[in-house]
C-alpha positions in Angstrom: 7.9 7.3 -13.1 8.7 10.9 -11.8 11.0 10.9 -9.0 10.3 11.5 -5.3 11.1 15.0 -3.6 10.9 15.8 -0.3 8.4 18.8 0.0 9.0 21.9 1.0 7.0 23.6 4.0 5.2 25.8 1.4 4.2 22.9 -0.8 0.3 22.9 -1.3 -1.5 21.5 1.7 -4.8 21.4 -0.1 -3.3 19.0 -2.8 -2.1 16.8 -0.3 -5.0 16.2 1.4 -7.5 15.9 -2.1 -4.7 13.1 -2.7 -4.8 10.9 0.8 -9.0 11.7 0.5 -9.1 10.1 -3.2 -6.7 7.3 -1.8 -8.0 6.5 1.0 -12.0 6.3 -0.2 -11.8 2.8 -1.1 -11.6 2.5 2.6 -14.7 3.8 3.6 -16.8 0.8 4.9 -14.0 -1.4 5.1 -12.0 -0.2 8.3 -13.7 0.2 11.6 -13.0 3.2 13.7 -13.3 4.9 10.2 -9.7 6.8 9.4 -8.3 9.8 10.6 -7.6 11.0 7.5 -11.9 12.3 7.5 -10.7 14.6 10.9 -7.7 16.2 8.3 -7.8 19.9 6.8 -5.7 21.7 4.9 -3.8 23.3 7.9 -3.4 19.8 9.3 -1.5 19.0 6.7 0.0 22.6 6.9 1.5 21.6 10.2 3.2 18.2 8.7 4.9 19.8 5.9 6.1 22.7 8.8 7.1 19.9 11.4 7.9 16.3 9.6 9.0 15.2 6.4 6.5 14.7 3.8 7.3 12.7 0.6 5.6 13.1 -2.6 5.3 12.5 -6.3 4.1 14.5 -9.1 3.1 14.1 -12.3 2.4 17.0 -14.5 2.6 19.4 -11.2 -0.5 17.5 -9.4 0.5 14.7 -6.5 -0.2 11.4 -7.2 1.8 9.6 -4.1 2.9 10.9 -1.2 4.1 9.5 2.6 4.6 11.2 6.0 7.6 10.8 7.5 7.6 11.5 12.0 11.1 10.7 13.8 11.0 9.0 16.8 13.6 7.8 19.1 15.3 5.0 16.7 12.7 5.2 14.4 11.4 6.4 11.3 7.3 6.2 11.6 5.8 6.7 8.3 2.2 7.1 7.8 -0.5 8.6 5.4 0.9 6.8 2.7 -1.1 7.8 -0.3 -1.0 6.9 -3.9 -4.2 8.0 -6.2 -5.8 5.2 -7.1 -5.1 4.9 -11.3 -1.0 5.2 -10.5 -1.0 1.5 -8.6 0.7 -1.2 -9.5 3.6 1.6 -10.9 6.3 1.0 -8.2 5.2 4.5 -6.1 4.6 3.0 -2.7 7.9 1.2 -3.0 9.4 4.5 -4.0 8.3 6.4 -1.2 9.0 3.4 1.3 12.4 3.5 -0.3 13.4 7.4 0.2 11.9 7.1 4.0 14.1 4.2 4.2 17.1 6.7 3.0 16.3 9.5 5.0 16.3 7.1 8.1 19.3 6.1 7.1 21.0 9.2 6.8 19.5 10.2 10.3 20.7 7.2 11.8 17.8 5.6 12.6 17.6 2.1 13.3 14.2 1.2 11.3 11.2 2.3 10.0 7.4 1.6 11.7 4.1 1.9 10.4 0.5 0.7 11.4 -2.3 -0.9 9.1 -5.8 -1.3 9.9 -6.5 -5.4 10.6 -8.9 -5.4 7.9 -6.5 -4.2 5.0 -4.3 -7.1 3.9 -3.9 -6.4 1.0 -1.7 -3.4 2.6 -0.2 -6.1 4.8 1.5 -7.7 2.2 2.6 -5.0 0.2 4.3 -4.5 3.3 5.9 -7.7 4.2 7.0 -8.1 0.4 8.8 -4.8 1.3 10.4 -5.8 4.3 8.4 -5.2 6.9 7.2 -7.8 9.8 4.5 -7.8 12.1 6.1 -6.9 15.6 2.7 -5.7 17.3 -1.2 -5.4 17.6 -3.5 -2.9 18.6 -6.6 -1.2 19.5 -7.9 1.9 19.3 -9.8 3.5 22.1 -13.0 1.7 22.7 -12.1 -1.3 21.0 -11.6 -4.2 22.5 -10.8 -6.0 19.4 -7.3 -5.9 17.6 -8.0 -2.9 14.8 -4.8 -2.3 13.9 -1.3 -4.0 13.0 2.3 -2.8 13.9 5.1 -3.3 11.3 8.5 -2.7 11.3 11.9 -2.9 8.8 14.8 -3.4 10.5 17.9 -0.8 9.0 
């Protein structure tokens, strides 16, 4: 397994975002609002490499997982986490989970947080195997229905 970097503001924006698009797709149909990752463009993704840490693996040059890092007060919120489709299974989410745990760390932070769409559990307990717990529920705008689960790992 190649070994996770944090990117650089310069790193390739375009890569990035062909990499949470390929890992996302199998979600297309399944999660309801559809993601956000279908409003992203390259200078999105620009603006997150410029403003919060993003971590990524490569093999042979090309991504192949990557994870968004946003402080918040006490908190590491990590999102976008992407890992192409034929490198699962391989350890990468851990990985990345487990340099955004570092980096909180060394920050000071007290967890991290993340949200999953209701309808994913197979996400769900990648995550609790992880560490994480269920601390909250949620709803997008419009919804009156629970779409979305909060998780945390306590530091």
């Amino acid at each position: 397994m190649s070994a996770v970097f944090k990117a650089a503001p310069d790193y390739d924006p375009s890569a990035l975002l062909t990499l949470i698009r390929l890992a996302f797709e199998e979600q297309k149909g399944r999660i309801d609002p559809p993601s956000s990752m279908n409003k992203l463009r390259p200078p999105d993704i620009a603006a997150h490499l410029a403003q919060e840490m993003v971590f990524v693996v490569e093999q042979e040059g090309a991504p192949v997982a990557c994870l968004f890092g946003t402080r918040k007060p006490g908190a590491l919120y990590v999102s976008k986490l992407s890992v192409r489709p034929d490198h699962r299974g391989g350890g990468l989410a851990r990985a990345l989970l487990n340099a955004a745990e570092g980096e909180a760390r060394v920050q000071g932070l007290q967890h991290l947080e993340l949200i999953s769409r209701r309808e994913l559990t197979d996400n769900h307990a990648l995550f609790r195997h992880l560490g994480f717990e269920k601390f909250a529920e949620g709803s997008h705008p419009g919804y009156d229905t629970v779409t979305e689960f909060h998780f945390r790992k306590m530091l």
